[in-house]
KETI-252083 format. One line per 10 residues: for each residue z, x, y of N, C-alpha, C. Coordinates in pm, whole numbers, always signed. Last residue first. Example, Ala and Ser with C-alpha at 12.3 -4.5 7.8 and 13.67 -1.06 7.14 Angstrom:
% residues 2
+708 +1285 -225 +714 +1367 -106 +787 +1290 +3  +780 +1319 -569 +780 +1230 -450 +780 +1320 -330 .
This chain:
% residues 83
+1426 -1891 -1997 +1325 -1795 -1925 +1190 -1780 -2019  +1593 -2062 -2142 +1507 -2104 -2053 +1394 -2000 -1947  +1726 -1905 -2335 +1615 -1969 -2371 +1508 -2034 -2250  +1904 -1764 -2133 +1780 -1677 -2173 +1685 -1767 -2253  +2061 -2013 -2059 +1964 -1910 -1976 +1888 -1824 -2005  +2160 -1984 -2307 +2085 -2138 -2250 +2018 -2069 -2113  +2341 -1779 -2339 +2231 -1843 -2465 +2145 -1914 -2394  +2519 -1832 -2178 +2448 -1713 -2183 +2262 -1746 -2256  +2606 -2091 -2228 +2626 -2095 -2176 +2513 -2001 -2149  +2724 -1956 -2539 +2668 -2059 -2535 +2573 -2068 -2373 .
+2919 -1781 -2441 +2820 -1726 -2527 +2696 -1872 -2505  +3102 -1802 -2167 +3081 -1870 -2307 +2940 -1786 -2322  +3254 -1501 -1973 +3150 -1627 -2016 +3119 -1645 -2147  +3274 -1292 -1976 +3450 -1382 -2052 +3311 -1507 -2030  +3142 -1024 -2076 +3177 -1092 -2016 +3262 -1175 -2061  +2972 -803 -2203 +3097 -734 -2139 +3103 -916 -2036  +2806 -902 -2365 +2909 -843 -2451 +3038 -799 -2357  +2610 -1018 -2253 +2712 -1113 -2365 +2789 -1050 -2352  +2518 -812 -2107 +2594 -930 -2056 +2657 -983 -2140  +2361 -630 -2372 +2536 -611 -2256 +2580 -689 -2194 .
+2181 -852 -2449 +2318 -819 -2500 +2424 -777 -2450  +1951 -886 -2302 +2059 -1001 -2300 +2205 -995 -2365  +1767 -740 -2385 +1777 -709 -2270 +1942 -785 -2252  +1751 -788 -2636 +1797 -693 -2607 +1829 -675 -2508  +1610 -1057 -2623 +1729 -1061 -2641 +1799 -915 -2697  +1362 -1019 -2511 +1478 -1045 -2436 +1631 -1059 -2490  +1254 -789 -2699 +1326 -731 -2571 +1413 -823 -2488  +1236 -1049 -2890 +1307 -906 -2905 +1349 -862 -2798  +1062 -1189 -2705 +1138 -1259 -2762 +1267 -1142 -2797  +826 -1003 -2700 +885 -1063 -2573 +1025 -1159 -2644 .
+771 -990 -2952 +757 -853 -2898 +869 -909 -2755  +643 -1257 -3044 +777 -1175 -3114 +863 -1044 -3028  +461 -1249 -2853 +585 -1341 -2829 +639 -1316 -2934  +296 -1107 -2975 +311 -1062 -2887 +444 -1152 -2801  +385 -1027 -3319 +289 -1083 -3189 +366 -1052 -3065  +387 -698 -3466 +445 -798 -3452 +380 -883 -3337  +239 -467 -3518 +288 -541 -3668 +361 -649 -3605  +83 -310 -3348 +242 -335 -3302 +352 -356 -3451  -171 -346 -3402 -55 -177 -3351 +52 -236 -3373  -221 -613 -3452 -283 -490 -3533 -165 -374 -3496 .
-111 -732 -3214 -62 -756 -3383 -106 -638 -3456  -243 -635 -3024 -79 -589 -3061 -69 -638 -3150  -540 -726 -3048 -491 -586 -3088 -316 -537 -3113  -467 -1043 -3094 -512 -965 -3188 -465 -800 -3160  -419 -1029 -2805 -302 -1095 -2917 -347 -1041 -3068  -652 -986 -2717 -482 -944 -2646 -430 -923 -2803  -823 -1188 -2757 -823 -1005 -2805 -673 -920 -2803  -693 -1408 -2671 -730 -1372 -2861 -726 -1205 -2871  -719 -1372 -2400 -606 -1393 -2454 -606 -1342 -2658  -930 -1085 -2248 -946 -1215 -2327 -850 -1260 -2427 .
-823 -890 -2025 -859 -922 -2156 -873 -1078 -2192  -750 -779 -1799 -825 -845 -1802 -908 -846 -1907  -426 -760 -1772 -505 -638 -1818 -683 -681 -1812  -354 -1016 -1660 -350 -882 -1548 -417 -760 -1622  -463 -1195 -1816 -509 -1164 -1719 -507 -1041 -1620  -299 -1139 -2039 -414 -1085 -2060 -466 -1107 -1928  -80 -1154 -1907 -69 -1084 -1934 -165 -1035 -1960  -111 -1450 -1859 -54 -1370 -1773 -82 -1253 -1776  -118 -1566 -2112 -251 -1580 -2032 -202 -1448 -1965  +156 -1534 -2196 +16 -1456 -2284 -100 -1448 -2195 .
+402 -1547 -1955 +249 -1587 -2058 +212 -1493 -2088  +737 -1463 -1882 +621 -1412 -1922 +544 -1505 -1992  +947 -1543 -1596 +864 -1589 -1724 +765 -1549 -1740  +1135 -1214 -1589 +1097 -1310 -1532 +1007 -1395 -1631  +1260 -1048 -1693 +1325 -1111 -1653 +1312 -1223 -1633  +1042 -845 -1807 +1104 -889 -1911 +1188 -1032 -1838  +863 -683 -1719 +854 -790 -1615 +984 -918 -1709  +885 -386 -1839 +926 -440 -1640 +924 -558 -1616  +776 -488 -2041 +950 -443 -2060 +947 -455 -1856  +544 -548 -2050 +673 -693 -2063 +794 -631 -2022 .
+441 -320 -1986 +421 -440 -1854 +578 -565 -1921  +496 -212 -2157 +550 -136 -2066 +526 -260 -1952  +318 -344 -2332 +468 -343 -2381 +560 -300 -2281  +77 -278 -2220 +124 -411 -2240 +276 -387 -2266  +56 -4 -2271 +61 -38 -2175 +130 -209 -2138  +76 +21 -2521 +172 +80 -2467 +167 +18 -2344  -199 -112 -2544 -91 -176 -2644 +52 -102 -2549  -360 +83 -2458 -343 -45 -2411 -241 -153 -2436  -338 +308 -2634 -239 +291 -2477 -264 +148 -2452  -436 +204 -2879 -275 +233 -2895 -242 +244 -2753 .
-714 +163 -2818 -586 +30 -2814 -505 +33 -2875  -775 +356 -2570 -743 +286 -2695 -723 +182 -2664  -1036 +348 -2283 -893 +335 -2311 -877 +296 -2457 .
């Protein structure tokens, strides 16, 4: 396997599991990598870590709710920091 699909593959695992709380361990466990290697090859492909990468999608994932609701922003905010 590269480690441009492995990298796709990881990114395709955060983007399905985006909701719920994602680790690094987690992640290298389910690919059964060694956390450093993990984190090393998506820096190399990616240009960004791997909790930059999870941090981005959630707060992509987190925009149409902001945007189509009468809920405080604040409020919104404090549930996606806590995931």
């Amino acid at each position: 396997m590269s480690r441009e699909s492995i990298v796709l593959s990881i990114c395709n695992y955060i983007d399905g599991n985006i909701t719920k709380s994602i680790k690094i361990d987690d992640i290298a466990n389910h690919f059964h990598f060694d956390r450093y290697y993990l984190m090393k090859i998506f820096k190399k492909e990616m240009g960004i870590t791997i909790i930059e990468y999870i941090n981005s999608r959630r707060i992509q994932n987190s925009l149409p709710p902001l945007v189509n609701t009468d809920e405080k922003i604040s409020r919104n905010l404090r549930q996606l920091v806590r995931k």
